[in-house]
C-alpha positions as CSV (number, residue, x, y, z in Angstrom):
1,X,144.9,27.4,100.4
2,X,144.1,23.4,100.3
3,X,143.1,21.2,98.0
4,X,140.1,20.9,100.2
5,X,139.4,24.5,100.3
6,X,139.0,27.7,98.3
7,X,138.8,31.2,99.4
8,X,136.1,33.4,97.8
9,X,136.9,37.1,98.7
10,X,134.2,39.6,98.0
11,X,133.8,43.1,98.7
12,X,132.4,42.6,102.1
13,X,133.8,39.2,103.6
14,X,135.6,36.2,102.6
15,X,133.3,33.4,102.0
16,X,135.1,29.4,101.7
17,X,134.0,27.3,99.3
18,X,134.1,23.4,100.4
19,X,135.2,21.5,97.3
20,X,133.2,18.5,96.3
21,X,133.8,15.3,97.8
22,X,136.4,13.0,95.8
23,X,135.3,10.6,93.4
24,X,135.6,7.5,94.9
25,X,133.7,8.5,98.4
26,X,131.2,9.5,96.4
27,X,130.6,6.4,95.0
28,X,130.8,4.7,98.2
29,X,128.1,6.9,99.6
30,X,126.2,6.3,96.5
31,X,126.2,2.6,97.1
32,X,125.3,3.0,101.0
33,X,122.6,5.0,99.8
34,X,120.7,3.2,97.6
35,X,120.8,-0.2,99.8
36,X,119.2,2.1,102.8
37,X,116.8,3.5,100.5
38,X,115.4,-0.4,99.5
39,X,113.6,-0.8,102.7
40,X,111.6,2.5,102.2
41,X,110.9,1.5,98.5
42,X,109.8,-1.8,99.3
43,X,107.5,-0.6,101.8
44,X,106.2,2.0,99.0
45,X,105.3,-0.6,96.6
46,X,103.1,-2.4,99.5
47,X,101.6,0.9,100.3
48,X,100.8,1.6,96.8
49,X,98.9,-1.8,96.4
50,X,97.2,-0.9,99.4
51,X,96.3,3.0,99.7
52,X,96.6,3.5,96.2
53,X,99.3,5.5,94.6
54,X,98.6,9.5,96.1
55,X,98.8,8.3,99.6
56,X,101.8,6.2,99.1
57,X,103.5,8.7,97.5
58,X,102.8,11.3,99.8
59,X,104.1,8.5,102.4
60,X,107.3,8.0,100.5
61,X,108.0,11.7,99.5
62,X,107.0,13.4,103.2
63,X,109.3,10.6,105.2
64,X,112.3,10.6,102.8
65,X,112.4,14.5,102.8
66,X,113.5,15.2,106.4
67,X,116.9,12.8,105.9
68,X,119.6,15.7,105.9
69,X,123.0,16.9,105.2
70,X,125.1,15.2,102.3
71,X,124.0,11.8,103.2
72,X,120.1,13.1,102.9
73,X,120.6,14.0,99.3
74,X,122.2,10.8,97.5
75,X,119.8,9.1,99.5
76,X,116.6,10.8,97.8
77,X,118.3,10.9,94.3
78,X,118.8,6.9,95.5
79,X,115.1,6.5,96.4
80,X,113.5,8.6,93.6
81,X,115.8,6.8,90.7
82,X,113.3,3.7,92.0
83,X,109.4,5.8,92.0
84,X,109.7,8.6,89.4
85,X,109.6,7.8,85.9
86,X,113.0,9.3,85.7
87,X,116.0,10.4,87.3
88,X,119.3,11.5,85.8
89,X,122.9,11.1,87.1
90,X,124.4,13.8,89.2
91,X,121.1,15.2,90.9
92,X,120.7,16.7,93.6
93,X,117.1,16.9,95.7
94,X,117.1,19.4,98.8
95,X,115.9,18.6,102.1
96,X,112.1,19.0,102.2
97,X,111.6,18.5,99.0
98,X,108.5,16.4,98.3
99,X,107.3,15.2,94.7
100,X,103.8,14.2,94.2
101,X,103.0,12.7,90.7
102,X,105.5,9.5,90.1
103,X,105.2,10.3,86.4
104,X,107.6,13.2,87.3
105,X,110.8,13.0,85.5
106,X,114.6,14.6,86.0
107,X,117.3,15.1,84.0
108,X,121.0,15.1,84.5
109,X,122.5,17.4,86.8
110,X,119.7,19.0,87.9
111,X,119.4,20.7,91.8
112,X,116.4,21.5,93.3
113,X,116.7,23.2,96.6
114,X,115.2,22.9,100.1
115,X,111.1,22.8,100.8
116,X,109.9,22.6,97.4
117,X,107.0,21.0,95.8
118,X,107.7,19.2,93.1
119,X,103.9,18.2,91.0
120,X,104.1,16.6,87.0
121,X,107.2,18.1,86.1
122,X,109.4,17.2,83.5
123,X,112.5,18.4,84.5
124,X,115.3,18.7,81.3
125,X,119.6,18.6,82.1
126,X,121.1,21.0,84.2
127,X,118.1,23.2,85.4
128,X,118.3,24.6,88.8
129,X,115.5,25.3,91.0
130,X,115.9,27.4,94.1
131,X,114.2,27.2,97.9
132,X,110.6,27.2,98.0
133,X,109.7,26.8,94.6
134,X,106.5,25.1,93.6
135,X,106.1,23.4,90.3
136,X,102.3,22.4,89.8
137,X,100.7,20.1,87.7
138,X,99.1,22.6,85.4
139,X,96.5,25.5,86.7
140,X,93.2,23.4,85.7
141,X,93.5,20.8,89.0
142,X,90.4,22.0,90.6
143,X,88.2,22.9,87.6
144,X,85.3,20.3,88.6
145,X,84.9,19.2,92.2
146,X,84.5,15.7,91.5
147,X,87.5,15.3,89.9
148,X,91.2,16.6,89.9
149,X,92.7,17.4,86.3
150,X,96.5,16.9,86.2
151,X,98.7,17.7,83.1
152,X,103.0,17.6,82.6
153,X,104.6,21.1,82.8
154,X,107.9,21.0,81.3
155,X,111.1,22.7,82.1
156,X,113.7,23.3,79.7
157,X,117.3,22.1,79.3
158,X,119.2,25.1,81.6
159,X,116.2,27.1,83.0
160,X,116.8,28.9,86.6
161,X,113.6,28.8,88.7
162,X,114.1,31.3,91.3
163,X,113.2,31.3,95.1
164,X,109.4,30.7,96.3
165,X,108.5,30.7,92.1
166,X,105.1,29.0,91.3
167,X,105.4,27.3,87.7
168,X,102.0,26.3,85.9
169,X,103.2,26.6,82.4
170,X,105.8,25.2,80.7
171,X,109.2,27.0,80.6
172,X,111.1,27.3,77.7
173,X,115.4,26.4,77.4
174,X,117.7,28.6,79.0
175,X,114.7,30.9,80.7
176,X,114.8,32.5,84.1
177,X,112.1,32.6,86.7
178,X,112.5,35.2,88.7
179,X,112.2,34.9,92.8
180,X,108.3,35.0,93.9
181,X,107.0,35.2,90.3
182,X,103.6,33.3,89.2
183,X,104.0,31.6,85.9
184,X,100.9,31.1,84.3
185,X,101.4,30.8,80.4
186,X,104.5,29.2,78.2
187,X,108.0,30.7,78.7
188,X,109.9,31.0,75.4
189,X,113.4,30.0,75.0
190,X,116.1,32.1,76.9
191,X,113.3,34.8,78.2
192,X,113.7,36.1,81.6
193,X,110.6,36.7,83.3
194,X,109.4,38.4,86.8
195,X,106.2,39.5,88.8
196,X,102.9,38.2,88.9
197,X,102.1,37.1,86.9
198,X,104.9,36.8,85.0
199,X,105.9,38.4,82.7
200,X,109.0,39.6,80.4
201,X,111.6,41.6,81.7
202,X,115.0,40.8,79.2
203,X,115.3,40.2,75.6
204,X,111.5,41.3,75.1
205,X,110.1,38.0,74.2
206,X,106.6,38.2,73.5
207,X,104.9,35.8,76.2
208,X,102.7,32.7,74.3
209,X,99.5,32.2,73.9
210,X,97.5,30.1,76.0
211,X,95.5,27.8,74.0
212,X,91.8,26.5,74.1
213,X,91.1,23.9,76.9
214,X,89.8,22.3,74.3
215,X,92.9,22.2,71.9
216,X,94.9,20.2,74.9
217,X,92.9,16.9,74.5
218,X,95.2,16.7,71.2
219,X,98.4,17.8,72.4
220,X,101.1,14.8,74.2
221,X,100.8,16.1,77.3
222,X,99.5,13.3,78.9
223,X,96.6,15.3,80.9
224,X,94.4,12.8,82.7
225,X,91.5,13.1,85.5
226,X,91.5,11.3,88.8
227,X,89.1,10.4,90.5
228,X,88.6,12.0,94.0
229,X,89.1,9.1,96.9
230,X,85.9,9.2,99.1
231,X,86.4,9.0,103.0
């Protein structure tokens, strides 16, 4: 056994585990990364002037999400550290991954896996989000069809959200989504839920509450409307 390789034996097959890349080429790659990401963000900011801020973003998101292998993933975290409203050290953003709200933030250490879609979230330390996951910018987008409503969902510090999830409510520290499962009201803290829609399977947590649409307009949550661009 290397210092470059570990052996995982299981019961079927022996799996190797490729140990992370040293410290110092990491940095390196870092660097590299973020200078080729400036072009693409320049070109975002003139987009934005110009289209307005959904089309660039789904511009900038759509093009920078087909960059793959190592490379393809410092060079996202690079490019998003300069459009989101946050991004932490240490992250890690899957090929074909898009984001659509810039007001999305991430915390440290947080992976999110391959072809997800990644609305108003407000993504907390060390959450991991598996392939095909979709976290939405509330469940009240299409209420009036003049308009789109968008509102933050938040994910707690050290929530799992499992393969091909949907998340439309907040989830709550420590929780697990379960792969497939439809989350349509608040998760509470360390509550493992499955199904859809989802609901409690460990630790019997009672699900919340939703509240009155008309309760949210006092709540920080930042919900706004957009106005529909006309062709």
């Amino acid at each position: 056994m290397t210092t470059k390789e570990h052996r995982l034996t299981t019961g079927k097959r022996s799996v190797k585990l490729v140990a992370p890349p040293r410290p110092y080429a990491k940095r390196w790659t870092e660097s590299i990364a973020t200078v080729c990401a400036l072009p693409r963000y320049v070109l975002y900011r003139v987009m934005r002037r110009v289209l307005g801020v959904d089309r660039a973003m789904m511009w900038v998101s759509e093009s920078a999400a087909g960059m793959t292998g190592w490379f393809g993933v410092l060079y996202r975290a690079a490019l998003y550290r300069r459009i989101i409203r946050k991004t932490g050290r240490d992250v890690s953003i899957g090929f074909g991954t898009c984001f659509s709200r810039p007001e999305a933030t991430l915390g440290n250490r947080v992976y999110i896996g391959r072809h997800c879609s990644i609305g108003w979230a407000l993504i907390d330390d060390d959450v991991r989000i598996a392939d095909g996951a979709q976290l939405l910018s509330g469940q009240h987008q299409h209420s009036d069809p003049n308009t789109v409503t968008v509102e933050s969902v938040a994910i707690g510090r050290g929530a799992w959200i499992g393969a091909n999830a949907v998340v439309m409510a907040d989830v709550g520290e420590g929780a697990v989504v379960g792969a497939g499962a439809v989350v349509t009201r608040a998760i509470p803290n360390g509550v493992t839920v499955a199904g859809v829609p989802a609901r409690p399977i460990r630790h019997g947590a009672p699900m919340a509450t939703p509240k009155p649409q008309a309760e949210k307009k006092d709540q920080p949550r930042h919900a706004h409307q957009a106005q529909l661009a006309t062709s």
